[in-house]
BAPASE-114496 format. One record per residue: x, y, z of N, C-alpha, C in turn. Coordinates in steps of 0.001 Angstrom, whole numbers, padded with zeros to 6 digits, always signed. Atoms other than C-alpha are relative to their C-alpha. Layout:
N
XYZXYZXYZ
...
end
This chain:
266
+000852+001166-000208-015515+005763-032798+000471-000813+001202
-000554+001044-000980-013154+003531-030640-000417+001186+001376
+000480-001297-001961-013101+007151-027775-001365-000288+000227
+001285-000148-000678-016860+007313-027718-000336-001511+000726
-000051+001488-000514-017014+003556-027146+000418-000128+001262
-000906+000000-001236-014551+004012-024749-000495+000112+001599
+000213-000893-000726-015844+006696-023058-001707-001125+000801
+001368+000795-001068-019569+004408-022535+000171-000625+000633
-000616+001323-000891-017784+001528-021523+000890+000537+001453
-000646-000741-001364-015730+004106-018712-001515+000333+001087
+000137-000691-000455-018536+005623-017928-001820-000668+000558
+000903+000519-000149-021514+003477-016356-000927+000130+000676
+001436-001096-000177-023960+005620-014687-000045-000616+001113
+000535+000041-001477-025855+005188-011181-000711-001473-000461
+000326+001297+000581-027955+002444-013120+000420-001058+000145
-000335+001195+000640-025286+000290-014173+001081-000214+001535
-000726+000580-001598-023506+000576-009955-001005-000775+000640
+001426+001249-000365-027094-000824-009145+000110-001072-000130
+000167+001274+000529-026952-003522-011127+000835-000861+000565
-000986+000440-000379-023785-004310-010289+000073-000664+001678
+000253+000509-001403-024528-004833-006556-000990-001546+000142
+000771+001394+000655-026375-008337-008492+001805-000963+000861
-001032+000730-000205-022256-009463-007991+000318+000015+001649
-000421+000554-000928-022135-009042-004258-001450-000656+000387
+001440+001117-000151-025415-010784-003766+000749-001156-000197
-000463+001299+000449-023631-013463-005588+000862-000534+001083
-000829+000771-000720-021078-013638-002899-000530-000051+001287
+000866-000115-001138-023395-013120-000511-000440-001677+000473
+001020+001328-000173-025572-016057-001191+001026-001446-000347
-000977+000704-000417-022207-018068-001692+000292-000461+001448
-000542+000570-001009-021458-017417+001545-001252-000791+001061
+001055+000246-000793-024775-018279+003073-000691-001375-000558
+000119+001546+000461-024757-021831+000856+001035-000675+000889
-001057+000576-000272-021648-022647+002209+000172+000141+001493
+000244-000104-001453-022517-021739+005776+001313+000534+000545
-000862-000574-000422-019732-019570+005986-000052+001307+001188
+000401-001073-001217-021330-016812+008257+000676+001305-000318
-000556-001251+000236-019893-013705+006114-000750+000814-000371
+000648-000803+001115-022988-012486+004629-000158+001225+000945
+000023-001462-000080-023163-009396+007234+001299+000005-000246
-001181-000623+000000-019471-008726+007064+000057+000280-001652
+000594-000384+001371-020029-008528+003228-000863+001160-000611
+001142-000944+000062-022707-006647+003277+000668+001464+000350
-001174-001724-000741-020990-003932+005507+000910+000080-000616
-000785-000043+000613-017951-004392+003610-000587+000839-001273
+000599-000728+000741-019564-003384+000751-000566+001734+000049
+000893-001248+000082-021868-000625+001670+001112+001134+000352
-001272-000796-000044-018556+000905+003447+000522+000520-000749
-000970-000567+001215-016204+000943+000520-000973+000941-000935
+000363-000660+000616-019382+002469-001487+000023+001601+000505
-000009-000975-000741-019885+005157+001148+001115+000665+000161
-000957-000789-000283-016482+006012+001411+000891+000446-001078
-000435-000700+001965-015624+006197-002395-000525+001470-000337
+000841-001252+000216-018630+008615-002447+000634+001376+000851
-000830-001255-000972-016798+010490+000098+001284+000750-000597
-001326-000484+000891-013573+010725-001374-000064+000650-001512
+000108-000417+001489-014878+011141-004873-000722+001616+000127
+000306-001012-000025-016871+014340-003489+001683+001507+000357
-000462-000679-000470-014243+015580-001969+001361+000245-001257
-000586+000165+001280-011930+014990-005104-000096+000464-000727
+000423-000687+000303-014008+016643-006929+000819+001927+000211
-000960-001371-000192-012500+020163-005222+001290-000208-000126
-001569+000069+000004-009304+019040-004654+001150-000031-001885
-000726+000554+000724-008494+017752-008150-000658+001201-001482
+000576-000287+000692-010438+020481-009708+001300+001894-000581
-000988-000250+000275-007929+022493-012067-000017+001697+000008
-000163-001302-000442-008402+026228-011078+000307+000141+001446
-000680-000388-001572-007866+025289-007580+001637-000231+000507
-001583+000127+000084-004064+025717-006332+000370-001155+000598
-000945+001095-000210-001650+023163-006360+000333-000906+002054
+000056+000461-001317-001372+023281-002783-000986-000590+000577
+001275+000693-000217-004438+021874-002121+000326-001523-000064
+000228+001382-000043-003470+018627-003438+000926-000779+000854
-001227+000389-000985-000193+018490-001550-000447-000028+001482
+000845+000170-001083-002565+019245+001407-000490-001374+000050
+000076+001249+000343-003979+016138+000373+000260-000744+000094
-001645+000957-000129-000951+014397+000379-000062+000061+001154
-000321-000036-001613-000413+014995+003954-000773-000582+000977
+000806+000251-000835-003146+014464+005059+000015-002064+000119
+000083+001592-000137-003519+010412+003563+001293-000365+000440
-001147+000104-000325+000281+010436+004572-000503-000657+001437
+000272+000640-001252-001131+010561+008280-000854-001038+000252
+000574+000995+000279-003996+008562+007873+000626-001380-000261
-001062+001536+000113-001482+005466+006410+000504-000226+001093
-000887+000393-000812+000615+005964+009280-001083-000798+001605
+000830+000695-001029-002459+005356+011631-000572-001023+000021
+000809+001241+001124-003930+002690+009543+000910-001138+000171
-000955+001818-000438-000576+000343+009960-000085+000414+001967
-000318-000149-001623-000126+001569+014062-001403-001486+000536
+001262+000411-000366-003939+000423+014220+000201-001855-000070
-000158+001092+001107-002865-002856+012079+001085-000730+000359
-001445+000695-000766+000577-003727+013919+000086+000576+001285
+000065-000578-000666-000116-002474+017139+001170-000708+001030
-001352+000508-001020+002506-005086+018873+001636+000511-000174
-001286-000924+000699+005365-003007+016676+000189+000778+001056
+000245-001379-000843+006874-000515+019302+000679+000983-000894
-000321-001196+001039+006948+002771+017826-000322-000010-001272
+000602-000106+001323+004708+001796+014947-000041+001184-000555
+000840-001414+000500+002917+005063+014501+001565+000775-000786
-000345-000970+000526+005956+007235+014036+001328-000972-001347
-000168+000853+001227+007611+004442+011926-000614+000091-001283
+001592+000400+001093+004499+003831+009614+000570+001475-000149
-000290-001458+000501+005150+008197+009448+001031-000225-000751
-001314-000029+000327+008715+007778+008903-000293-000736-002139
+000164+000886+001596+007848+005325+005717-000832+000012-000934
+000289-000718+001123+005334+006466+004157+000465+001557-000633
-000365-000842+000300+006720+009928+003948+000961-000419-000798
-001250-000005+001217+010138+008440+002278-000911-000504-001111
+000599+000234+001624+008065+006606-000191-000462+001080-000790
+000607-001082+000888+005902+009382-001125+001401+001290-000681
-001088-001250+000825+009217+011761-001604+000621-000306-000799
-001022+000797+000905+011150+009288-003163-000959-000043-001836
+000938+000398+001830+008427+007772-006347-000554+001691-000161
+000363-001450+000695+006661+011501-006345+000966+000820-000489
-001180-000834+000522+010374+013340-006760+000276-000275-001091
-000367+000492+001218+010874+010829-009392-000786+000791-001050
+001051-000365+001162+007713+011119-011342-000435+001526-000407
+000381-001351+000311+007384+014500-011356+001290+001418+000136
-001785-000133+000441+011395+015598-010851+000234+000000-001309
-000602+000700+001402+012050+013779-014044-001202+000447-001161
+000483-000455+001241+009097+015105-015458-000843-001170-000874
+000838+001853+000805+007051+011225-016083-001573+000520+000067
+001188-000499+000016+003932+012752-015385-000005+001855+000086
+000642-001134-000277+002416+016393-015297-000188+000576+001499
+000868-000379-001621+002508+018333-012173-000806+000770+000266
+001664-000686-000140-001366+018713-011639-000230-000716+000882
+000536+000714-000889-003153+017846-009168-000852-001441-000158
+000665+000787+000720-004867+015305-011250+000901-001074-000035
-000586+001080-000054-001748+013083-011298+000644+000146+001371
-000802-000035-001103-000341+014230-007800-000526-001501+001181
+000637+000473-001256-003366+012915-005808+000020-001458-000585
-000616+001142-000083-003231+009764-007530+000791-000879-000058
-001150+000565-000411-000038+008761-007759+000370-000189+001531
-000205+000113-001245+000350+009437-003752-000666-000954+000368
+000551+001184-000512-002316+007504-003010+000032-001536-000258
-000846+000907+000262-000993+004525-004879+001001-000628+000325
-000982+000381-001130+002033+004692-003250-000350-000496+000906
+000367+000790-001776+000637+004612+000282-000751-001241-000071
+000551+001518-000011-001597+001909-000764+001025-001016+000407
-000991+001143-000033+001082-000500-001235+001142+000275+001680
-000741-000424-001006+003445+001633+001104-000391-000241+001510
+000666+000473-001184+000729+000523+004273+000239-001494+000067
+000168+001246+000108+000765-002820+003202+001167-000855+000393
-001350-000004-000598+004383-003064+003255+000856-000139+000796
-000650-000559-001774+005303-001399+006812-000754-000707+000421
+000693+001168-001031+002702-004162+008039+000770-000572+000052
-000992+000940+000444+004511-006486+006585+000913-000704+000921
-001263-000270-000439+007659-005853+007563+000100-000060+001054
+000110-000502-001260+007184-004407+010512-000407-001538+000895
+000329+000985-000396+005213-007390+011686+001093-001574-000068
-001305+001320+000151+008109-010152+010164+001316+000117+000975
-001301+000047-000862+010776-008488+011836+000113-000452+001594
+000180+000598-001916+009392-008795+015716+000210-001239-000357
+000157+000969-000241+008147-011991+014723+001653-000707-000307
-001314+000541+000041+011803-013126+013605+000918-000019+000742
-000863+000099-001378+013616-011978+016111-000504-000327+001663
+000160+000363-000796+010987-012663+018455+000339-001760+000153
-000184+001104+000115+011142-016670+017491+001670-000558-000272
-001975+000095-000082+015412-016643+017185+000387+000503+000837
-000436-000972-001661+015506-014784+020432+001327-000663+000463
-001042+001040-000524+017536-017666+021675+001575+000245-000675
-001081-000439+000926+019929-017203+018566+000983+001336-000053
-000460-001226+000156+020196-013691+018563+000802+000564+000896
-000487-000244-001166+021146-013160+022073+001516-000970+000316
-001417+000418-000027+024012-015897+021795+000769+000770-001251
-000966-001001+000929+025286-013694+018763-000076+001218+000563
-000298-001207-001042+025071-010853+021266+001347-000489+000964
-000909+000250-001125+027120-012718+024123+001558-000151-000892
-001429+000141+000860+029680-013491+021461+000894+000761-000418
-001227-001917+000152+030600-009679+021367-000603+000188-001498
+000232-000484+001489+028654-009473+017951-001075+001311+000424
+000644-001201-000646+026634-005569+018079-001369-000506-000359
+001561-000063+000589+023177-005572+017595-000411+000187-001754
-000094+000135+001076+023558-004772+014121-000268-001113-000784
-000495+001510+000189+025520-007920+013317-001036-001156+000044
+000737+001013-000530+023329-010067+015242-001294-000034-000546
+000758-000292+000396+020178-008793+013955-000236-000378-001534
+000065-000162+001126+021166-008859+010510-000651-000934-001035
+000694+001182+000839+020315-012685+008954-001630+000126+000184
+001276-000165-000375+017052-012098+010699-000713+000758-000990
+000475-001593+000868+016306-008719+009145-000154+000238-001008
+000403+000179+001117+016592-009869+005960-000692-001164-000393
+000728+000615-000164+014735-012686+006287-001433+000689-000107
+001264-000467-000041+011729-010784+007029-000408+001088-001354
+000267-000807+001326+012751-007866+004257-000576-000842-001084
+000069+000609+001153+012923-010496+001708-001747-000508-000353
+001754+000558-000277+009323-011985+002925-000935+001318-000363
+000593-000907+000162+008019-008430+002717-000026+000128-001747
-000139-000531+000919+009275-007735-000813-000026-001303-001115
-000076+001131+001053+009339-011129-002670-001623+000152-000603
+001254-000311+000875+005597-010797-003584+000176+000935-000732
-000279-000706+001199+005915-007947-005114+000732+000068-001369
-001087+000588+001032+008983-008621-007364-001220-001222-000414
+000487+000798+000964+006829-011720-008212-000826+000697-000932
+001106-000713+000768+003687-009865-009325+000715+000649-001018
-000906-000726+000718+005816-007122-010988+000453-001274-001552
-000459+000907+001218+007344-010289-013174-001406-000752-000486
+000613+000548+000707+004350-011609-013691-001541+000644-000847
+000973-000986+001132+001894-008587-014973-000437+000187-001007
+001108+000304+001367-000143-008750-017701+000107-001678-000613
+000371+001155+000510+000335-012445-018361-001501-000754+000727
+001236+000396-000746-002320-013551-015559-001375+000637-000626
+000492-000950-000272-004367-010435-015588+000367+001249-000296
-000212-001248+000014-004664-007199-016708+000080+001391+001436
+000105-000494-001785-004026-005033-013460-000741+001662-000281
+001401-000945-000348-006439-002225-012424+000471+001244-000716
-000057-001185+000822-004557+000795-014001-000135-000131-001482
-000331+000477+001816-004139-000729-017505-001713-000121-000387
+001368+000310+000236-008100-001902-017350-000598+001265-000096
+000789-000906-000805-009040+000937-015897-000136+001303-001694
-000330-000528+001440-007537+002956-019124-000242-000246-001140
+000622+000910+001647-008677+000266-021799-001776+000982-000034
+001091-000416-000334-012043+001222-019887-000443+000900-000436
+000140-001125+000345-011920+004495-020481+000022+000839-001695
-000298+000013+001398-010992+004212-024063+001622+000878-000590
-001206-000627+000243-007193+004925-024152+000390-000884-000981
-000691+000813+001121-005042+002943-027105+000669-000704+001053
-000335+000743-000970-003879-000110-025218+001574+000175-000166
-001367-000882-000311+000029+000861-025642+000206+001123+000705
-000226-001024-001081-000452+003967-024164-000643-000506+001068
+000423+000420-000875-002461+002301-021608+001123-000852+000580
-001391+000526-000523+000799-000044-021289+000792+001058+000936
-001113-000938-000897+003054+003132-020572-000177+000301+000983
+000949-000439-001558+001012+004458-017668+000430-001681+000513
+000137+000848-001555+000509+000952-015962+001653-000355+000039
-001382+000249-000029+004574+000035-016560+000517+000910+000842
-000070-000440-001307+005050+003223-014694-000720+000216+001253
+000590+000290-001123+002535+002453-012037+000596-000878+000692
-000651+001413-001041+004508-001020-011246+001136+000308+000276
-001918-000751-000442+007966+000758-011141-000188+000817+001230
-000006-000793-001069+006258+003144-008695-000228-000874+001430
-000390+000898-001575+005173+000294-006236+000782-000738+000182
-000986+000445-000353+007763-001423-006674+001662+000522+000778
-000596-000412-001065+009993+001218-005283-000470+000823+001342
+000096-000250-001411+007767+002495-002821-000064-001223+001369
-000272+001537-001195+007566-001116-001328+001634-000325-000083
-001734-000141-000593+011588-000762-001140+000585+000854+000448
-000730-001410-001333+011987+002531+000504-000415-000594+001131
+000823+000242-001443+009251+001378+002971+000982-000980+000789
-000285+001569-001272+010671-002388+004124+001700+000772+000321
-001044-000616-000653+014028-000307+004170-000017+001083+000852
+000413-000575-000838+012970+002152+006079-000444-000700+001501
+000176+000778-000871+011488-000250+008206+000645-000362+000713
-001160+000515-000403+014273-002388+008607+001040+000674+000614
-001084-000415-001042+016540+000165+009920-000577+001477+001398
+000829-000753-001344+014001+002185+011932-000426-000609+001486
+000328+000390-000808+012735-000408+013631+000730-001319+001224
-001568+000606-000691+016191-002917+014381+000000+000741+000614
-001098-001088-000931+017651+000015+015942-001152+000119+001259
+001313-000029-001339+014191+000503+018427-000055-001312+000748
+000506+001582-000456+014155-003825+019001+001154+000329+001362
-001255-000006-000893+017890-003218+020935+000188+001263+000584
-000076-000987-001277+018584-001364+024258+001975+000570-000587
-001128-001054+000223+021890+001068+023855+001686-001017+000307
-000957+001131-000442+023909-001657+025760-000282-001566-001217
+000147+000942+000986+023203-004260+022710-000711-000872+001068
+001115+001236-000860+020285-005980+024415-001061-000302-000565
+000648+000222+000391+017435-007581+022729-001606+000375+000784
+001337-000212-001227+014207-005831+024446-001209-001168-000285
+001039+001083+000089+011093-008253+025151-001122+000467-000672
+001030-000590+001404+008935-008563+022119-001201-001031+000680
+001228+000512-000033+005253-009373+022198-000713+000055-001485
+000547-000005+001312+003836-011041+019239-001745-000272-000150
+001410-000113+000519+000158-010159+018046-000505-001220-001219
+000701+000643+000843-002093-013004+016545-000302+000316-000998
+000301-000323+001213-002243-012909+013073-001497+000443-000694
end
C-alpha cells in the first residue's frame, strides 16, 4: 500500500510536468510585478534545464541500462569529469591554469568518494549507482574549485603588499602564502560543514525527498542521504585541497616571486 503510493507520488507523468510549469509562471509574473527584468532569463532558464534533463535522461536511459557493460558508465564518468573541468575554466577564467586544475580536482574527488563507496562496498557496483554518485560529486566538486580557486587569487591578490614583504623577509613562497591560503580554503569549505550540520532540521535535502518520493521507508531513505552528505563533504575537501596546492605553487615564479594576478568581477 505505502510502495504503490509511493511509486504515484514518484512518478508524475508528462501531465503533472505541465502543470507544474503553473510554478515558474509564478516566478515569472513575480518578476514582472516587481520590475525586475528576469522574466526572459527565467523563461530560458527554464526551458534549458528541461531540454537538457531530456537529454541526459535519454541518454541515461542506455548508459544506465543493466545489460549494457560497466564500461559504459565509467565512459560516462569521464566524460562529465571533462565537462566540470570546462565548466569552472569557463567560470574562473582569471585563475591561471584553471582548466587543467578544475581536471586535476575533479578527477581526485571522483577517485577518492567513488574508491570509497564502492572499495568498501557502500553501494553496488552498477552502473545505476556509478553514474550517480559521480555526478554528485562533480556537482559540488565544480562549485568548490570556483570557489577556491577564485578566493585564493583574490587573497593574495588584495595582501599582495603583505605577501611580498613575507617574501623579502627570506620567508619561501610556501610560508608566505600560507595564512592567505587558508583563509580562502576555510571560505570555500565552511558552507558546507555548515549545511552538513544543519541537514534535515531546515529541510529535507533532495536525495532523502527524492526517496520519500519514490516510496522508500524514511530510515532507509536516511541511510542513502547520510551517505550522500559524507560524499560531498569529502569531495568538497579533496577539491579546495587540491586546489590549494595546485594552484599556490602556479601564483609563485621559481625564484619565490608573487606573479601579477588579475581579478575577474564577481
Amino acid at each position: 500500500m505505502v510502495a504503490a503510493a509511493g511509486s504515484a507520488a514518484g512518478d508524475i507523468g508528462w501531465t503533472g510536468l505541465a502543470v507544474s510549469l503553473v510554478l515558474v509562471a509564478v516566478a515569472v509574473a513575480v518578476s514582472a510585478g516587481q520590475h525586475l527584468g528576469l522574466e526572459r532569463s527565467m523563461l530560458w532558464a527554464a526551458t534549458r534545464a528541461l531540454v537538457q534533463l531530456l537529454v541526459v535522461g535519454l541518454a541515461l536511459t542506455v548508459v544506465l541500462d543493466p545489460d549494457r557493460p560497466l564500461l559504459l558508465a565509467w565512459a560516462w564518468v569521464a566524460m562529465t569529469v571533462m565537462v566540470a573541468a570546462a565548466t569552472v575554466a569557463h567560470r574562473a577564467g582569471e585563475v591561471p591554469g584553471v582548466f587543467l586544475l578544475a581536471l586535476a580536482a575533479c578527477a581526485a574527488a571522483v577517485a577518492v568518494t567513488l574508491g570509497v563507496l564502492f572499495g568498501l562496498r557502500v553501494f553496488p557496483l552498477e552502473p545505476r549507482a556509478v553514474v550517480p554518485m559521480a555526478g554528485l560529486t562533480l556537482g559540488n566538486t565544480m562549485t568548490a574549485t570556483v570557489v577556491a580557486s577564485r578566493r585564493i587569487v583574490g587573497e593574495l591578490s588584495d595582501k599582495r603588499i603583505e605577501v611580498e614583504a613575507r617574501l623579502a623577509l627570506g620567508q619561501p613562497w610556501r610560508d608566505a602564502a600560507r595564512p592567505y591560503v587558508r583563509s580562502a580554503v576555510r571560505t570555500a569549505l565552511v558552507p558546507q560543514v555548515e549545511t552538513t550540520k544543519a541537514v534535515g532540521l531546515v529541510a529535507l535535502p533532495g536525495a532523502m525527498t527524492g526517496l520519500i518520493l519514490a516510496g522508500v521507508e524514511p530510515l532507509d531513505a536516511v541511510k542513502v542521504q547520510a551517505a550522500v552528505m559524507y560524499v560531498v563533504l569529502a569531495s568538497v575537501s579533496t577539491t579546495v585541497t587540491v586546489v590549494a596546492l595546485g594552484l599556490t605553487r602556479r601564483l609563485f615564479t621559481p625564484d619565490h616571486r608573487l606573479i601579477r594576478l588579475h581579478r575577474q568581477a564577481a
